[in-house]
C-alpha positions as CSV (number, residue, x, y, z in Angstrom):
1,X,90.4,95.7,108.6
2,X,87.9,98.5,109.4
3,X,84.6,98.8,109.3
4,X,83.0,99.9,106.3
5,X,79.6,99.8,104.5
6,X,78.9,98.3,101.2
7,X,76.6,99.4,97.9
8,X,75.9,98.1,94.8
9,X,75.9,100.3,91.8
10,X,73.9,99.8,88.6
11,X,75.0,102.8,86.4
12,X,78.6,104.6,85.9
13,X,77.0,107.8,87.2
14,X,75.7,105.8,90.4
15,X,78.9,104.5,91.0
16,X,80.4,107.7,90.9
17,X,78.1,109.3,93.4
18,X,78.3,107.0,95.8
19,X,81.8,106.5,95.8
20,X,81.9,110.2,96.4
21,X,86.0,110.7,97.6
22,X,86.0,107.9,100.7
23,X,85.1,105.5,98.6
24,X,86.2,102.1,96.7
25,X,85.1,100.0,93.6
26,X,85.2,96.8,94.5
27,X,85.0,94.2,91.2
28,X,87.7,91.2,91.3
29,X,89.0,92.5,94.4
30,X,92.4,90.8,94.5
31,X,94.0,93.8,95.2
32,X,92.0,96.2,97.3
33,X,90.9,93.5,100.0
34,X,94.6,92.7,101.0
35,X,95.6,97.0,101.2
36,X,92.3,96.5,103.6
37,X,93.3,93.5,105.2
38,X,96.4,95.5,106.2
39,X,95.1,98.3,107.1
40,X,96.9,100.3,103.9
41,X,93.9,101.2,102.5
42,X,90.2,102.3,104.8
43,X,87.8,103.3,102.3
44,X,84.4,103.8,104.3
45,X,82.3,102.5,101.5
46,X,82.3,100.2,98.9
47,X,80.8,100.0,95.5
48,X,79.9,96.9,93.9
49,X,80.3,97.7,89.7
50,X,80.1,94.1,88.5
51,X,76.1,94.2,88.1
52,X,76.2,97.2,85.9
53,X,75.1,96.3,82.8
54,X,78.1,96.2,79.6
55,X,80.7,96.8,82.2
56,X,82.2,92.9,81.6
57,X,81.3,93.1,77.7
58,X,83.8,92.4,75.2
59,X,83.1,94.2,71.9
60,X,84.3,94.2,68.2
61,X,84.0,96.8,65.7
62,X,84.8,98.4,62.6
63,X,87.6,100.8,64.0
64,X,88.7,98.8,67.7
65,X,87.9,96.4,70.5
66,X,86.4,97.6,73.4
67,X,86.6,95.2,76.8
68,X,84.8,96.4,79.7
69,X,86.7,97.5,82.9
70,X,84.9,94.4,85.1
71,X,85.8,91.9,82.0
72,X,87.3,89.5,83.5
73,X,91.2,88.2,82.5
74,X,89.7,84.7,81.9
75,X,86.9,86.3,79.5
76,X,90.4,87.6,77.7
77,X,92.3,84.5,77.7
78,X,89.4,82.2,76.4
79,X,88.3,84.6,73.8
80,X,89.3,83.5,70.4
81,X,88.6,86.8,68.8
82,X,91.2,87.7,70.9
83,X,93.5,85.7,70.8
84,X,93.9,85.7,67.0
85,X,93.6,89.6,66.9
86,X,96.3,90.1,70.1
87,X,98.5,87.4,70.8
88,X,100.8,89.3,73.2
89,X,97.6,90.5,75.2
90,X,96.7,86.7,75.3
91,X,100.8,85.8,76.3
92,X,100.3,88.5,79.2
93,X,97.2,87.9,80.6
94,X,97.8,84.1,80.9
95,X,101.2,85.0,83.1
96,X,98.6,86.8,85.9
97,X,98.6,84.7,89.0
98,X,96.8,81.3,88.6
99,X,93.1,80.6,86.8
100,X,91.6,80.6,89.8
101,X,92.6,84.7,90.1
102,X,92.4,85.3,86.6
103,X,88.7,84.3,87.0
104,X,87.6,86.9,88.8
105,X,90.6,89.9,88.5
106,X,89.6,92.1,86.2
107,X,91.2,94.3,83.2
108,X,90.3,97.6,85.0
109,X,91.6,96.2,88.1
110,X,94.8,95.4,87.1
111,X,95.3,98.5,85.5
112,X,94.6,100.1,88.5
113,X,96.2,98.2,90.8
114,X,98.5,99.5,93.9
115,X,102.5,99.0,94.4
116,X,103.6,95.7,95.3
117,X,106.8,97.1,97.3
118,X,107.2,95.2,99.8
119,X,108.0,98.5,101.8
120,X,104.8,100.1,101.0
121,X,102.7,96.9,101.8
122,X,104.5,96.7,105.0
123,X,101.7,98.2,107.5
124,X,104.0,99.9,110.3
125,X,106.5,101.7,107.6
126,X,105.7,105.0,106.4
127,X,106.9,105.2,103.0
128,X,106.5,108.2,100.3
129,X,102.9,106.5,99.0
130,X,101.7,106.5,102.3
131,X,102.4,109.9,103.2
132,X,106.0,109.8,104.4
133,X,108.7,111.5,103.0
134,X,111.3,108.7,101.5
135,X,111.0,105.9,99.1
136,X,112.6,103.1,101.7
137,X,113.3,100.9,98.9
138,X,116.3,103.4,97.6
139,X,119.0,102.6,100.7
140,X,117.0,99.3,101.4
141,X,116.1,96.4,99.9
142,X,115.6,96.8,96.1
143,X,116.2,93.7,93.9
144,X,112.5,94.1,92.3
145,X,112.4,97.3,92.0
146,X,113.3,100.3,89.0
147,X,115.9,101.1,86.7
148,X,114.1,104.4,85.7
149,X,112.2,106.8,87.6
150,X,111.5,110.6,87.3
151,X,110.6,111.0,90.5
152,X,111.9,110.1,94.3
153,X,109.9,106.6,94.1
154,X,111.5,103.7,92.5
155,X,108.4,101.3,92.7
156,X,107.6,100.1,89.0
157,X,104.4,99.1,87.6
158,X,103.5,95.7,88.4
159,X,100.7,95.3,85.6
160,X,101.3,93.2,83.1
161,X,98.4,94.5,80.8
162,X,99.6,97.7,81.0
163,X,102.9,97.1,78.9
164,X,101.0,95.1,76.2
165,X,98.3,97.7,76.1
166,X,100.9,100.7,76.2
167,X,101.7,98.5,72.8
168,X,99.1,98.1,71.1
169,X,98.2,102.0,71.9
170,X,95.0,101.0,73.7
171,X,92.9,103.8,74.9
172,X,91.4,104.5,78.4
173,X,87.8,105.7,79.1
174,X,87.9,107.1,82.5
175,X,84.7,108.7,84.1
176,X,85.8,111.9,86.0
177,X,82.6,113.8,87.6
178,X,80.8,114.8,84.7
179,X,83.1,114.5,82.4
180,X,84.7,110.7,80.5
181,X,88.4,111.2,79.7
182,X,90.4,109.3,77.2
183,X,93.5,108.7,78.1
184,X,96.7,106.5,76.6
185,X,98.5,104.1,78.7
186,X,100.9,106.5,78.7
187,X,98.8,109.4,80.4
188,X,97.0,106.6,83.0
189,X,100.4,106.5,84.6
190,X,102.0,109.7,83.8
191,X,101.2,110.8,87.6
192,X,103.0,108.3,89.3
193,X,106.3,108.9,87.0
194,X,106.5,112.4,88.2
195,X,104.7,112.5,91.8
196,X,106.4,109.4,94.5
197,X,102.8,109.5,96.2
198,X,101.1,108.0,92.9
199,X,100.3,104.9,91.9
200,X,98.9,106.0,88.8
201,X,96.8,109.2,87.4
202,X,93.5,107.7,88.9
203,X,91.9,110.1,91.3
204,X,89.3,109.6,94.3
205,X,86.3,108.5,92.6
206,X,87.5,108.2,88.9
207,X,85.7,105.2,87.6
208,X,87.5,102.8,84.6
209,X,84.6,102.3,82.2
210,X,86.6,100.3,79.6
211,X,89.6,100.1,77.2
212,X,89.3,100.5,73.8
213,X,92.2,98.7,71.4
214,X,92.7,99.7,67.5
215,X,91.9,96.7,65.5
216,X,94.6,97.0,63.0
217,X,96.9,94.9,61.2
218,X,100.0,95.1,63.9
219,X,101.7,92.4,65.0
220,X,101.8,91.3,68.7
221,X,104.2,89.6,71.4
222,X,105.2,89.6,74.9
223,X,107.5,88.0,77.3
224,X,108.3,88.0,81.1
225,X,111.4,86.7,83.1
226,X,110.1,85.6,86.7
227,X,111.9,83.6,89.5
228,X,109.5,81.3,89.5
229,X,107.9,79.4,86.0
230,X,104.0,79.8,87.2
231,X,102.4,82.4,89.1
232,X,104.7,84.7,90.0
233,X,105.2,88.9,89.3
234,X,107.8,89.6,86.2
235,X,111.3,90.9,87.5
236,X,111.3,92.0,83.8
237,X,108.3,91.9,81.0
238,X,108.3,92.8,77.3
239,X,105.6,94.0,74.9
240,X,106.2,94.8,71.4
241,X,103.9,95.5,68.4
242,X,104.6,96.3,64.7
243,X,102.9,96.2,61.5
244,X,105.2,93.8,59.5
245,X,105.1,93.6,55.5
246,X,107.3,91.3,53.8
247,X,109.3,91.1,57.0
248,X,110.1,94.7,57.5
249,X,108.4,96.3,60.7
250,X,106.5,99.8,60.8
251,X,104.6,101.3,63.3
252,X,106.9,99.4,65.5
253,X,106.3,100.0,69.7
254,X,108.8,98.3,72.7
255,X,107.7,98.4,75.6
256,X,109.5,97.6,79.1
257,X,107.6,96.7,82.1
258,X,108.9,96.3,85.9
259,X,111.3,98.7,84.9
260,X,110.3,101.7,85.9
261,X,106.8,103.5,87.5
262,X,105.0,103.4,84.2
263,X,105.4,101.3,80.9
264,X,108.4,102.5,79.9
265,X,108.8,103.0,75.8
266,X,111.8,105.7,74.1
267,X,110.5,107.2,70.9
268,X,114.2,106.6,69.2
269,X,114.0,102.8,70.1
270,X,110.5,102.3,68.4
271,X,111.5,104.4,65.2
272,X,114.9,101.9,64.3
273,X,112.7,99.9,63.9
274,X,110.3,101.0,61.3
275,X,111.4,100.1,57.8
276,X,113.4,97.6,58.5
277,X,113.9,94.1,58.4
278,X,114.6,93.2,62.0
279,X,117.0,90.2,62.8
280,X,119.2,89.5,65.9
281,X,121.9,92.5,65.4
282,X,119.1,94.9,65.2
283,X,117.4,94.0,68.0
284,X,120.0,94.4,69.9
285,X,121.1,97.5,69.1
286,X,117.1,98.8,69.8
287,X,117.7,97.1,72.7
288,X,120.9,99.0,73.7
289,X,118.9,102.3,73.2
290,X,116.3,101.4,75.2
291,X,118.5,100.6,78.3
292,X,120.7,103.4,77.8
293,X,119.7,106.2,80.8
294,X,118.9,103.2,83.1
295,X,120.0,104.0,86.3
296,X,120.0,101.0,88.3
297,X,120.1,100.8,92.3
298,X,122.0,98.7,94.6
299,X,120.9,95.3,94.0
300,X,119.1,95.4,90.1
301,X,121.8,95.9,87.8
302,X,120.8,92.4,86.7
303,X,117.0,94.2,85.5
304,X,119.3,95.6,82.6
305,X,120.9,92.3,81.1
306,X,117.6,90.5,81.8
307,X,115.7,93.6,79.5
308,X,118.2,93.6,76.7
309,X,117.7,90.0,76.1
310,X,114.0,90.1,76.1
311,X,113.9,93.1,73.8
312,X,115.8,90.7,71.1
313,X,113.9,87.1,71.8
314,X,110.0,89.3,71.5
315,X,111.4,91.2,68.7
316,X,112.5,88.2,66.9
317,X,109.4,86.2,68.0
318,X,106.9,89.2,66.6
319,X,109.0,88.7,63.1
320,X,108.1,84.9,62.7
């Protein structure tokens, strides 16, 4: 690790300034510490936000629910407001690591959180999200890797949040100089679908202030298939949301994760969905249209199968 100097911040706009565009917001730290550790990441100073005051709040109003970008993934998991509101944000925060992580990781963290390819975390390899000009992971080892891509990277978002979120069409604040931006899930990781270098559309020194989730009537669910039952990153996760009325969906959204560089979602899935009443055949046919421009590499043709029958067990689960 190298040296580097440390600061605490007490508002957004200190934060900003002092992270300047060599610095690094340090909250949970799960993430950034290691990309230190190994010498990935060199930031010369870091920010403390977890003092500043609202940013681990967890609010409820009229319109939405608004969680801090320091709120913890325990604060999510043992809220009961929560819980009841969102169950599939509840389902995928509780398959993050182990309590002991989801204690101190945070929402905005792992949102925000780097490429877990093992070619990118591998310090002496130069791959194209460290400057190089390649994705390794293409003619190399790929079993965990994407089955879409717009761009030369095949390294698919790893956060689970991000899929639910993308489904319940949660909002982004993000503080950008002067200016707060709102983006969709959508938009947060529309960089790194179309530039290999990205990791998302965060720049130097743009600051996560907090998500804000409708508080409507939908429906929620999600599932993950991992190697391992307990602590362990999804080869596959599935989100899904609907409104559902007398057991026919509306406002339905399916959502893929591991899959591809961003949570990936196809318009014409989501809208076979809406206005009618979804059982098994269905589901798989939405299913089918989802997976049908995957492009799978060497070793992950088995992402697909996995995918099509998670699409039908959330579907089904989010009708019951």
């Amino acid at each position: 690790m190298k040296p580097f100097s440390y600061a605490t911040a007490l508002t957004p706009e200190s934060a900003r300034e002092l992270a300047g565009q060599e610095g690094a917001y340090l909250a949970g730290g799960n993430d950034l510490l290691g990309l230190m550790k190994e010498s990935i990441l060199a930031p010369k100073l870091l920010v403390n936000i977890k003092p500043i005051p609202g940013f681990n709040a967890i609010e409820q109003t009229a319109r939405s629910w608004i969680l801090g970008a320091t709120t913890t993934l325990a604060q999510i998991e043992n809220h009961a407001g929560l819980r009841q509101a969102f169950p599939g944000l509840h389902q995928a925060v509780a398959e993050v690591g182990s309590l002991q992580i989801r204690n101190v990781a945070t929402i905005g963290g792992n949102l925000a959180q780097h490429s877990r390819c093992w070619y990118f975390r591998h310090r002496d390899l130069v791959c194209w999200k460290k400057g190089g000009d390649t994705c390794l992971a293409r003619e190399g080892e790929n079993r965990y890797h994407s089955i879409f891509t717009g761009c030369a990277c095949i390294s698919p978002v790893v956060s689970n949040l991000s899929v639910v979120l993308a489904a319940l069409g949660a909002t982004v604040h993000v503080r950008r100089g002067d200016q707060t931006l709102k983006w969709s899930i959508n938009e947060l990781y529309a960089q790194a679908w179309d530039d290999p270098s990205a990791h998302h559309s965060l720049g130097s020194g743009d600051l996560i202030l907090k998500i804000e989730i409708p508080a409507d009537s939908r429906r929620s669910a999600y599932l993950q298939a991992s190697e391992k039952a307990q602590f362990d990153w999804a080869l596959v996760s599935c989100a899904a949301s609907a409104q559902v009325d007398q057991g026919r969906f509306s406002r339905s959204r399916i959502v893929l994760g591991a899959v591809a560089p961003a949570p990936y979602q196809v318009n014409e899935a989501n809208q076979m969905l809406d206005g009618q009443a979804v059982d098994e055949a269905l589901a798989a046919q939405v299913a089918d249209r989802l997976l049908r421009d995957a492009t799978p590499v060497a070793h992950n043709q088995y992402k697909v199968a996995i995918a099509k029958a998670l699409v039908v067990r959330t579907l089904l689960l989010l009708r019951s």
